[in-house]
BANU-870871 format. One record per residue (C-alpha): residue number from 1; x, y, z. Coordinates in Angstrom, 2 decimals, decimal comma, always signed. Layout:
     n        px        py        pz
   NUM         X         Y         Z
...
***
This chain:
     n        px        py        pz
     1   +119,55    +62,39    +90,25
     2   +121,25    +59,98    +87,61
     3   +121,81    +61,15    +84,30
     4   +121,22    +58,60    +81,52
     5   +123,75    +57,99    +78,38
     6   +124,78    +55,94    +76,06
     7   +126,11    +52,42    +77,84
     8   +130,09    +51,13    +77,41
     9   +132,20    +48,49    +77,92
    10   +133,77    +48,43    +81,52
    11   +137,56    +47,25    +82,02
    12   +138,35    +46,59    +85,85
    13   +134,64    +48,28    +86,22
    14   +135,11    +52,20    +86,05
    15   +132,36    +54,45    +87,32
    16   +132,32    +58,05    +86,53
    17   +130,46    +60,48    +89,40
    18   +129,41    +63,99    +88,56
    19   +128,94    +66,03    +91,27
    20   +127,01    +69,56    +90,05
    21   +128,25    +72,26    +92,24
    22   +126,02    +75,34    +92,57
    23   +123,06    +73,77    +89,86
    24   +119,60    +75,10    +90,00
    25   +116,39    +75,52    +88,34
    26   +117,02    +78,08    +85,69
    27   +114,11    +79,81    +83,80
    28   +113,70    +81,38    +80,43
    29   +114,37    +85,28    +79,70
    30   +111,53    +87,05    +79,90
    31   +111,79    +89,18    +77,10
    32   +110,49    +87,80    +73,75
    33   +111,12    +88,77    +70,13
    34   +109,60    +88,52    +66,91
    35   +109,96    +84,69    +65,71
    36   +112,64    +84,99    +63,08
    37   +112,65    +80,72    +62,17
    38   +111,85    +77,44    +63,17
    39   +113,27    +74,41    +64,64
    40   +113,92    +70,95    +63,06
    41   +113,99    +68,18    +65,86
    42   +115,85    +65,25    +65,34
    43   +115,32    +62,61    +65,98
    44   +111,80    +63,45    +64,57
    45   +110,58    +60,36    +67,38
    46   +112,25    +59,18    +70,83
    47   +112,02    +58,41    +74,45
    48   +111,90    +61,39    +77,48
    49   +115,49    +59,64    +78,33
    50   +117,12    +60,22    +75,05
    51   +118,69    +63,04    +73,55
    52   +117,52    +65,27    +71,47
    53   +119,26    +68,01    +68,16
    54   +118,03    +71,35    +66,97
    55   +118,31    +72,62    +63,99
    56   +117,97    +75,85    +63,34
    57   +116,26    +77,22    +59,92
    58   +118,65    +79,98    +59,60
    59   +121,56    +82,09    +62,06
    60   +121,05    +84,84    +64,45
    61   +121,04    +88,14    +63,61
    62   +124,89    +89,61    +63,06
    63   +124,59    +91,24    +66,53
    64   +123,87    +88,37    +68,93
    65   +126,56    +86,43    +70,11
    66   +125,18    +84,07    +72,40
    67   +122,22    +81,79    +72,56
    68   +119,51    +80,79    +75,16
    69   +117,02    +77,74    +74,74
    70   +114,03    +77,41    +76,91
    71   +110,83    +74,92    +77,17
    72   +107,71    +75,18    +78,08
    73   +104,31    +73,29    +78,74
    74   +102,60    +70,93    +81,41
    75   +104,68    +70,87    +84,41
    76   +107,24    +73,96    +83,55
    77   +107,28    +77,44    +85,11
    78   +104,89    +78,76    +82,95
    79   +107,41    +81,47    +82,10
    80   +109,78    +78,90    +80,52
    81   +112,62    +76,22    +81,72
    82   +115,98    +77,44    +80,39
    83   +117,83    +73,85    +78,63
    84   +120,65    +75,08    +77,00
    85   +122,18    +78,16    +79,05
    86   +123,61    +81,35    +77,97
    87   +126,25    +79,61    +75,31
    88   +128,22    +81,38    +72,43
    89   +126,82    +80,30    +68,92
    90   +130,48    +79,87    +68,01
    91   +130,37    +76,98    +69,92
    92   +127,98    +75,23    +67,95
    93   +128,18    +73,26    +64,54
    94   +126,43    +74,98    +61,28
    95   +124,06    +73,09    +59,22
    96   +123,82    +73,74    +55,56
    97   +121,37    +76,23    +54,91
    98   +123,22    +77,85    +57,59
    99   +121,47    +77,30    +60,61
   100   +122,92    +76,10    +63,90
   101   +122,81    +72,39    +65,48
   102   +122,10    +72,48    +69,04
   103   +121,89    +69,79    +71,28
   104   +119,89    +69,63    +74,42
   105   +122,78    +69,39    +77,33
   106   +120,62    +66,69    +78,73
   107   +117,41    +64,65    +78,14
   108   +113,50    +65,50    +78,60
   109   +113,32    +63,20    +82,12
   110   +116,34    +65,05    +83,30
   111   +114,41    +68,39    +82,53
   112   +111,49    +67,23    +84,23
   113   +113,16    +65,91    +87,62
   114   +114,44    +69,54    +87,42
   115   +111,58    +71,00    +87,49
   116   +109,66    +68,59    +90,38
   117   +107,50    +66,64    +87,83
   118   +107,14    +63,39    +86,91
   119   +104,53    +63,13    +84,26
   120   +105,33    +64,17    +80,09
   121   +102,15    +64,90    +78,01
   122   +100,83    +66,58    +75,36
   123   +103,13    +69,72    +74,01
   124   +105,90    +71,01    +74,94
   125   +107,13    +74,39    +72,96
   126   +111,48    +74,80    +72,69
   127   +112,26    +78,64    +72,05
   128   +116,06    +79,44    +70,73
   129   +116,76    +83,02    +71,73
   130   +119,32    +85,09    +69,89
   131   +120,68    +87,39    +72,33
   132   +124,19    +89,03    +73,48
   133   +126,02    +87,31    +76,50
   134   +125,02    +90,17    +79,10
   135   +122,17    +91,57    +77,68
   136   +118,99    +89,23    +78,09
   137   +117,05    +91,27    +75,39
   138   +115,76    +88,09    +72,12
   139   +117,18    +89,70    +69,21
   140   +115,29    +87,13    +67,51
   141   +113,70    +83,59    +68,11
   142   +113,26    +80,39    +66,57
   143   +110,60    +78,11    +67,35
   144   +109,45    +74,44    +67,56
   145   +107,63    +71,68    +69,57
   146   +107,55    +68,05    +70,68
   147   +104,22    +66,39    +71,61
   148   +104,50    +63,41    +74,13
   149   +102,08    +60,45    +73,02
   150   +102,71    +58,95    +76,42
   151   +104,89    +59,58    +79,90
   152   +108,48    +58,36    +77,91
   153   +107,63    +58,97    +74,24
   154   +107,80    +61,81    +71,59
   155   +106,55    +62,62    +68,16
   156   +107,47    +66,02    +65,99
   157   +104,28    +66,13    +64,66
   158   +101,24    +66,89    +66,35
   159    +99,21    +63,64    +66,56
   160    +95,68    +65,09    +66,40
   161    +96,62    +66,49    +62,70
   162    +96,79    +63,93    +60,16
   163    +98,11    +64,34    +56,86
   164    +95,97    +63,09    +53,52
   165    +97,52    +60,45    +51,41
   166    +96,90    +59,21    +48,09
   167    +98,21    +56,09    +46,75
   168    +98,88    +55,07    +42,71
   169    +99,33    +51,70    +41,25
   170   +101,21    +50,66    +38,03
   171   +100,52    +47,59    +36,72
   172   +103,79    +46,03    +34,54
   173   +103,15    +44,69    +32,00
   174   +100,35    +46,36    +31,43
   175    +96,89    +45,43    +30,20
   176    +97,46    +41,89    +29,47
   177    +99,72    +38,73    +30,31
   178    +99,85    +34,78    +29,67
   179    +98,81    +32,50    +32,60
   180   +102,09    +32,18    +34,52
   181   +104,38    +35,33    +33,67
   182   +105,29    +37,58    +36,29
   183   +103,37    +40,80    +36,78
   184   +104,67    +43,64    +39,25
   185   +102,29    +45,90    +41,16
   186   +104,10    +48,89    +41,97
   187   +102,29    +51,54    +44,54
   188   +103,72    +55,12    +44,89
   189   +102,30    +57,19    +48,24
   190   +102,37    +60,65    +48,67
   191   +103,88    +62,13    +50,10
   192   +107,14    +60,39    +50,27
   193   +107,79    +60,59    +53,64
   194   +104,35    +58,69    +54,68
   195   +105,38    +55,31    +56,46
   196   +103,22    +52,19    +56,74
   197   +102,33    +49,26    +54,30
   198   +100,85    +48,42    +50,93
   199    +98,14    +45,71    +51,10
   200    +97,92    +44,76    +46,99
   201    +94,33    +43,07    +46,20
   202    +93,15    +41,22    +43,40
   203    +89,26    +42,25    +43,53
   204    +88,73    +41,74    +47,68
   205    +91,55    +38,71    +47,97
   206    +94,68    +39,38    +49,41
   207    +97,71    +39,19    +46,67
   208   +100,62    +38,01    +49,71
   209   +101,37    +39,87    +52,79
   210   +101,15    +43,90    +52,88
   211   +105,05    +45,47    +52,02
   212   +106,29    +47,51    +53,81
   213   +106,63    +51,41    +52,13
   214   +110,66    +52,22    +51,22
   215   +110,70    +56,19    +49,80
   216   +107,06    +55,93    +49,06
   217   +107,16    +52,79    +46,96
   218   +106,04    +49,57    +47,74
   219   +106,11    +46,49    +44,99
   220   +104,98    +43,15    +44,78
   221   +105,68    +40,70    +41,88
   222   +103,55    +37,34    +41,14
   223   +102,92    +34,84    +38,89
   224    +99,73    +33,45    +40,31
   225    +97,15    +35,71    +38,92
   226    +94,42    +32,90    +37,03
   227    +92,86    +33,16    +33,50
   228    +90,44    +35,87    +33,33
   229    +89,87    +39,37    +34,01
   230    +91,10    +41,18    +37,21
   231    +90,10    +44,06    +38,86
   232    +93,81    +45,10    +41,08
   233    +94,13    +48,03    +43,64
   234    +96,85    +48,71    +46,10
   235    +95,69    +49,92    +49,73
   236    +97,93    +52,02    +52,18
   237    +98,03    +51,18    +55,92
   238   +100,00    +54,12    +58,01
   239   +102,56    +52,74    +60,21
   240   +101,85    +55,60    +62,75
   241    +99,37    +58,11    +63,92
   242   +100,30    +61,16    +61,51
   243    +98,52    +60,08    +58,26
   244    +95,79    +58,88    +56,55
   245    +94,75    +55,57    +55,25
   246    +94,68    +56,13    +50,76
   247    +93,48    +53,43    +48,13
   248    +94,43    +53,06    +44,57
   249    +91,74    +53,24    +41,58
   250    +91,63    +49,45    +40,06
   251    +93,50    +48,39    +37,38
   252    +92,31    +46,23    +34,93
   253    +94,14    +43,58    +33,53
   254    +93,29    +39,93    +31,44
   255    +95,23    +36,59    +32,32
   256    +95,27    +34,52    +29,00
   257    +95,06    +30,94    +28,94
   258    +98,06    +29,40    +27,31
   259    +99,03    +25,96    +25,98
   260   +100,44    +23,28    +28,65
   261   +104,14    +23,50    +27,89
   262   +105,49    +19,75    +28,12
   263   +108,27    +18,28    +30,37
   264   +110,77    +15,50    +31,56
   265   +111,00    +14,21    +34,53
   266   +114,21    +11,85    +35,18
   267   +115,09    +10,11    +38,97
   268   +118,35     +8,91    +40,15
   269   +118,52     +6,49    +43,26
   270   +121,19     +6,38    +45,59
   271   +122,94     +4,41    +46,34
   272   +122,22     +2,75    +42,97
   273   +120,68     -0,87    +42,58
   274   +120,75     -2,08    +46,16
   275   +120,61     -1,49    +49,78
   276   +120,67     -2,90    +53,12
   277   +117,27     -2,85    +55,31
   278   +116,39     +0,24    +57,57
   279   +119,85     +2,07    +55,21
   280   +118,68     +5,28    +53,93
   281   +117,84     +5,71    +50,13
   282   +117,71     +8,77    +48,82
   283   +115,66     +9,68    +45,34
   284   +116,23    +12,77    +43,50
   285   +113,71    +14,00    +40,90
   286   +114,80    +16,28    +38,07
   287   +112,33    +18,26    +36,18
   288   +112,90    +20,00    +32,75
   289   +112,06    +23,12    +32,39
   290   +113,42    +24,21    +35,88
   291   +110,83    +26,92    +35,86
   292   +108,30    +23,89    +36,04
   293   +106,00    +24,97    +39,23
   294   +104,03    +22,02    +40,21
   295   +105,66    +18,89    +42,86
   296   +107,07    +15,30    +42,22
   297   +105,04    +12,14    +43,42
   298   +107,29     +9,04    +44,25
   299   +106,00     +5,62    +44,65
   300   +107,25     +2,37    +45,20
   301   +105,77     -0,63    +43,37
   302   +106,31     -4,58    +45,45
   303   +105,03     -7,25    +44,28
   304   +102,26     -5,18    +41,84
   305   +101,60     -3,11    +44,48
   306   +101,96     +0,60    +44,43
   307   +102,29     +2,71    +47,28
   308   +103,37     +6,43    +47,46
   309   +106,48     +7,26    +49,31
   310   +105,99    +10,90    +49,59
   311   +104,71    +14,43    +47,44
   312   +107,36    +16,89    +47,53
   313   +107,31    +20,46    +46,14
   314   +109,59    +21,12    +43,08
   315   +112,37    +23,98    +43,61
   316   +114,82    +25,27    +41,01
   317   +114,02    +22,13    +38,81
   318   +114,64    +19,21    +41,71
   319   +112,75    +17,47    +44,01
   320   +114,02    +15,11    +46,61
   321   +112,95    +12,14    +49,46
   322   +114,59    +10,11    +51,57
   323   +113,27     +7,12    +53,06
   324   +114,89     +4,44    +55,46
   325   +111,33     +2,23    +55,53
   326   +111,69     -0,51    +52,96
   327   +111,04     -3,78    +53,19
   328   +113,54     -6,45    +52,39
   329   +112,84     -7,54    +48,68
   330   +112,40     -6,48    +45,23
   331   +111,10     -2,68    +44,53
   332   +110,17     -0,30    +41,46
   333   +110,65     +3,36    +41,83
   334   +108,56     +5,98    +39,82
   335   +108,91     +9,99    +39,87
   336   +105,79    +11,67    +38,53
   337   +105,87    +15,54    +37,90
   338   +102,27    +16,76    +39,08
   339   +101,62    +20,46    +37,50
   340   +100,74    +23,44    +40,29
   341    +98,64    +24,75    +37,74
   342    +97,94    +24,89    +33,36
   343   +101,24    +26,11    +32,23
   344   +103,03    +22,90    +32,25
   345   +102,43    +18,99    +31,49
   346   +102,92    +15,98    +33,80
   347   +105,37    +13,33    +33,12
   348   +107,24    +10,78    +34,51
   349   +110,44     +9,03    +34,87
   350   +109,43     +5,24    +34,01
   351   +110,28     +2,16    +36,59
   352   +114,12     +2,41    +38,55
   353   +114,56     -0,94    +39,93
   354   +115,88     -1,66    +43,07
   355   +116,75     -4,32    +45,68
   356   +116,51     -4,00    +49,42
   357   +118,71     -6,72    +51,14
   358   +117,57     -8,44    +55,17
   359   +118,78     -6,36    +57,52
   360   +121,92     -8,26    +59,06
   361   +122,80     -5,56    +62,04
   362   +125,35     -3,09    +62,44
   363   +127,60     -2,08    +65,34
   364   +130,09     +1,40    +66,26
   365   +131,76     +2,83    +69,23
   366   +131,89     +6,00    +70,53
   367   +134,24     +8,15    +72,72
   368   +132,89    +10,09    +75,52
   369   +134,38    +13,17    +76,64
   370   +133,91    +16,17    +79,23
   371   +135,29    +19,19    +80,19
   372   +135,28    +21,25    +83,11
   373   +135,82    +24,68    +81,95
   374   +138,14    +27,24    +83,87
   375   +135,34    +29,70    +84,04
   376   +135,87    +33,83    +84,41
   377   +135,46    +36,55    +87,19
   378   +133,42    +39,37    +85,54
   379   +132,43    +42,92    +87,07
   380   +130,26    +45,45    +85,32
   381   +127,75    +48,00    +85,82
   382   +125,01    +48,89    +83,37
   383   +125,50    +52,90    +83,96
   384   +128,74    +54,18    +84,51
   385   +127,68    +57,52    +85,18
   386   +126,45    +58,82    +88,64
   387   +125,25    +62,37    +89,41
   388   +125,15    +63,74    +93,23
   389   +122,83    +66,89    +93,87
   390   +124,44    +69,76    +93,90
   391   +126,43    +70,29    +97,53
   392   +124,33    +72,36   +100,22
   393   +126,16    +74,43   +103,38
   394   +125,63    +72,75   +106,85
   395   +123,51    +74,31   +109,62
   396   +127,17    +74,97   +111,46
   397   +128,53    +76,86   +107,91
   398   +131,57    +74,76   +108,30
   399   +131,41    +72,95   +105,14
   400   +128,80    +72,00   +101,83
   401   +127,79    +68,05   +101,82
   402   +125,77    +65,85    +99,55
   403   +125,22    +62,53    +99,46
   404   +123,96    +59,80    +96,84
   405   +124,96    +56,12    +95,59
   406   +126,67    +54,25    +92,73
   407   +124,92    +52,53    +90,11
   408   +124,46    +49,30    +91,25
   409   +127,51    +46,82    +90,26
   410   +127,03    +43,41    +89,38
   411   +129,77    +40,21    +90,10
   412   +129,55    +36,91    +88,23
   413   +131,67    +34,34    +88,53
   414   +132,14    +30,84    +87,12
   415   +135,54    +29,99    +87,93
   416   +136,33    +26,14    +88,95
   417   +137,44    +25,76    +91,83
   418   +135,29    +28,45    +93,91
   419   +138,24    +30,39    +94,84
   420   +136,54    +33,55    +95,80
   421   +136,57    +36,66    +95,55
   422   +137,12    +40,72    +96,68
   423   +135,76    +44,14    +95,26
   424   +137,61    +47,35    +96,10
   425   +137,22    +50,72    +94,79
   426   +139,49    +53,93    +94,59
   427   +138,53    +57,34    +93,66
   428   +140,83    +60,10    +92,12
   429   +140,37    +64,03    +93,51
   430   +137,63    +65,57    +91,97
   431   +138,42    +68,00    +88,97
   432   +136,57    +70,76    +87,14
   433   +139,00    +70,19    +83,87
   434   +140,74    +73,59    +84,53
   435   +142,39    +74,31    +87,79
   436   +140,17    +73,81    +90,46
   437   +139,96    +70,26    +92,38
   438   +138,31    +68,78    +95,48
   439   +139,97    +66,22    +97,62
   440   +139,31    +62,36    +97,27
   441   +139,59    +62,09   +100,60
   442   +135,86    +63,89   +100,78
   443   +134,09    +60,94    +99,35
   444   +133,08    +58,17   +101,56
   445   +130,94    +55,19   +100,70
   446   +128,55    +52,45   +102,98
   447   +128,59    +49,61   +101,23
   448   +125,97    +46,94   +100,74
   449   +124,62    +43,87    +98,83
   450   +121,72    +44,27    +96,79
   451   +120,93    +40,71    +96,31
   452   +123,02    +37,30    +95,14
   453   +122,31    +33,57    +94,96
   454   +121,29    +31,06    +97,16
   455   +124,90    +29,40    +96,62
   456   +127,02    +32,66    +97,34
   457   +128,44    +33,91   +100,86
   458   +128,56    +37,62   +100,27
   459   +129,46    +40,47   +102,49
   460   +129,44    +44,02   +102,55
   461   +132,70    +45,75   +103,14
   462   +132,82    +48,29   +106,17
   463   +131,52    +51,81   +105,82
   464   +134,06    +54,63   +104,95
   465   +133,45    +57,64   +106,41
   466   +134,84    +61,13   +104,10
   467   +137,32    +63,22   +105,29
   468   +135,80    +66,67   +106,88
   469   +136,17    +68,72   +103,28
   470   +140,02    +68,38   +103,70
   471   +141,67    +71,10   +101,47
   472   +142,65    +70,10    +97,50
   473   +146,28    +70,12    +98,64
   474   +146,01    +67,79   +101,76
   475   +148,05    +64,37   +100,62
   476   +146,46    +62,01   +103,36
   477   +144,30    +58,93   +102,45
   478   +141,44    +59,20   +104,16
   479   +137,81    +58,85   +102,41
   480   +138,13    +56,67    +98,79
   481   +141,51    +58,22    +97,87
   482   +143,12    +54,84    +99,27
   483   +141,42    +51,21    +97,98
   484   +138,52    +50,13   +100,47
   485   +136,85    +47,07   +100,20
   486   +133,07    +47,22    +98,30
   487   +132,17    +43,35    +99,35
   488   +133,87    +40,17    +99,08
   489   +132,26    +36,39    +99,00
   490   +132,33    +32,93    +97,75
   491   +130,28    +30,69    +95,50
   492   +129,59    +30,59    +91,96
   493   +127,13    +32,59    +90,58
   494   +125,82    +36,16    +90,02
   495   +125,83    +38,73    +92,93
   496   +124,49    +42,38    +92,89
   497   +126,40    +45,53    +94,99
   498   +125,95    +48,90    +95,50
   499   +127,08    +51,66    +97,97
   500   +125,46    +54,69    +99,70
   501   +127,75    +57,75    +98,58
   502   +128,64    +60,46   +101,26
   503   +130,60    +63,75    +99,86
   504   +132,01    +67,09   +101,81
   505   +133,32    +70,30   +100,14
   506   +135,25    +73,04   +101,47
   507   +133,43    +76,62   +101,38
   508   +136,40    +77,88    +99,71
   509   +135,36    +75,51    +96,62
   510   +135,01    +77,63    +93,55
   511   +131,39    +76,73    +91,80
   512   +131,33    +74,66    +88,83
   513   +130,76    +70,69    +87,42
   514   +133,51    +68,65    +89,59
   515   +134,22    +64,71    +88,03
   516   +136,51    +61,79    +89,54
   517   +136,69    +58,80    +88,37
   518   +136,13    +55,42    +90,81
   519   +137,46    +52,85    +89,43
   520   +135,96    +48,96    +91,18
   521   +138,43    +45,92    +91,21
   522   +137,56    +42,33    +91,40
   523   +140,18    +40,02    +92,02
***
């Protein structure tokens, strides 16, 4: 069984293998108290392979020491699934109402592969126990659930209740603006902590795209409303299952029609006066005001006939075209401000002459350069955690053996020169972080090769047999403890490895979680 964490960054390649020593299914106490809090769950939404923090809404009674947390629902002993074992609440941080924050020792797939199951659904209820460390009696519980929308995803909340929203608009300014200022719709949803989007509407049309809620506001600003009366309202969209679709009550609010404000439009040419045939000219349209929302029409006048070059949308006060299509001879160049709407008047710049000269050809050189790059050897592997089952005693009692693989490895390389290469790996003794160890020499691997491409050689080192549960002490290196090869080839590309994991323990071993680190080379 692998347990799932957070990725890292692999130097060299290092793999991590946790071997749990005397594990087992572990159910809830029995004995049940009167509920004495809740639970918070955080994150309030997440995957069955993703951990998962309790908060408690207040401490254990004075006379508990310890604390037991169990799950139950489809697929667990009905009785309960212990997930946090007998541990001391000193060993856990306090919130600030005074609870304590518990984290799950592992994740909601992990539980499940405990317990023989493979499918999450529907609700699954998390009791904390107060208790003493060798008395099972609850002194006191608190409570909470998870409901699984699907076989790898949670929700706190329980999906078939949905809460009622309601949704307010404020209309600024308010009652009444000229054609063309801004006005900002501002929604507020209750409560707060509803997600989803705002959809604003001016009678049944759409005023832009629907904004997303941010601490149960959403706000739109435009200055496209016409001249006339409007009827606004605001309409909230959940993002999820938990709540219900609100609407605002309209808002009314008049447009006014105001006077066309005038403006200036001036062009520039460059380069100024003349140009050769198939150059690039550029014109550049300024219009004043630079609020001025409307687009610039240039057009070029030859021989008393006037074509348009191009219609290009005004921004910040400037419009501009570029053109490499004119005709050898005499031109006339005219920018004419066209008005999006009745807040501003057209104008235009008046003639810009200008002289396009015959095309007499042009010629360059160019440098061309390559390089061959010196490439890189890289190992990694996306989990560097492995976990082997727990180690069971042979039919002959002589020793406890398990056996399992490493996550699979993979190789790329893009060096020039194909020089090939080699993966090794060495393990260090097993270790239960106090004073207990088993030997290295224990582990044995048979390696293989998962897959690679068509233009790689690759081969599978030879299979390492462990040592037969050698005692901690013994300073031989058999098994892993000395560097075997994993699998060695040639030919660029990507190539995949893995191993088949083989581990023996003496009897004498003292129970508890054993880790040693294997570290994979590439050279």
């Amino acid at each position: 069984m692998f347990s799932k964490r957070p990725l890292r960054n692999l130097s060299a390649g290092v793999v991590t293998l946790v071997a749990a020593v005397g594990a087992g299914l572990v159910v809830a106490p029995s004995a049940q108290a009167a509920e004495i809090g809740t639970i918070a769950i955080n994150p309030k939404t997440g995957a069955d392979d993703s951990g998962i923090d309790f908060s408690t809404s207040g401490a254990c009674p004075d006379n508990a020491t310890n604390v037991i947390v169990s799950v139950k629902g489809s697929g667990f002993p009905a009785e309960g699934q212990n997930v946090v074992g007998n541990a001391p609440i000193e060993t856990f941080n306090t919130t600030a109402d005074g609870g304590m924050n518990i984290p799950l020792t592992s994740t909601m797939r992990d539980y499940a592969n405990i317990a023989g199951f493979s499918t999450l659904q529907g609700r699954y209820d998390f009791t904390v126990t107060c208790r003493t460390a060798f008395n099972g009696t609850s002194l006191g519980d608190f409570t909470g659930a998870i409901w699984f929308t699907s076989n790898t995803a949670y929700q706190a909340n329980d999906p078939a209740v949905k809460v009622d929203t309601t949704t307010a608009l404020a209309v600024s300014p308010s009652g009444s603006t000229d054609q063309g200022d801004a006005v900002t719709l501002t929604a507020t949803v209750a409560p707060a902590g509803a997600t989803g989007t705002v959809q604003f509407r001016d009678g049944a049309t759409a005023l832009g795209s629907p904004v997303a809620v941010t601490s149960g506001t959403a706000s739109l600003t435009t200055s496209n409303l016409t001249v006339g009366n409007h009827s606004l309202t605001a309409e909230f969209t959940p993002g999820g299952s938990g709540y219900n679709a609100s609407a605002s009550a309209a808002v009314a609010h008049q447009v006014k029609a105001v006077a066309a404000k005038p403006t200036t439009t001036a062009l520039v040419v460059s380069p100024a006066d003349t140009a050769a045939q198939y150059s690039p000219v550029s014109l550049t349209a300024t219009v004043a005001p630079a609020g001025a929302n409307g687009s610039v029409k240039f057009t070029d006048t030859v021989g008393g006939t006037t074509t348009t070059l191009g219609t290009v949308k005004v921004t910040d006060g400037q419009a501009a075209l570029t053109t490499s299509a004119l005709a050898p001879g005499d031109h006339s160049f005219t920018a004419s401000f066209v008005p999006g709407d009745g807040t501003y008047a057209a104008s235009d710049s008046g003639n810009i002459p200008f002289k396009v000269g015959a095309f007499a050809g042009v010629s360059t050189s160019q440098d061309i350069t390559t390089t061959v790059e010196a490439g890189a050897l890289v190992i990694s592997v996306q989990d560097p955690h492995v976990v082997l089952p727990s180690p069971q005693l042979e039919a002959n009692g002589e020793m406890l053996t398990t056996t399992g693989a490493i996550n699979q490895v993979t190789l790329t390389d893009t060096r020039a020169g194909n020089p090939g290469w080699t993966v090794s790996g060495q393990v260090t003794d097993f270790s239960d972080g106090a004073t207990h160890t088993i030997n290295g020499q224990n582990l044995g691997w048979t390696p293989k090769v998962v897959d690679n491409v068509s233009a790689q050689q690759v081969t599978a080192g030879a299979k390492v047999g462990p040592a037969a549960a050698l005692a901690p002490g013994d300073t031989g290196t058999a098994g892993l403890k000395s560097s075997r090869t994993l699998a060695g080839g040639t030919g660029l590309g990507t190539a995949h490895l893995g191993a088949d994991l083989a581990l023996t323990v003496p009897t004498s071993t003292v129970a508890g979680t054993y880790t040693a680190t294997l570290t994979l080379t590439a050279i």
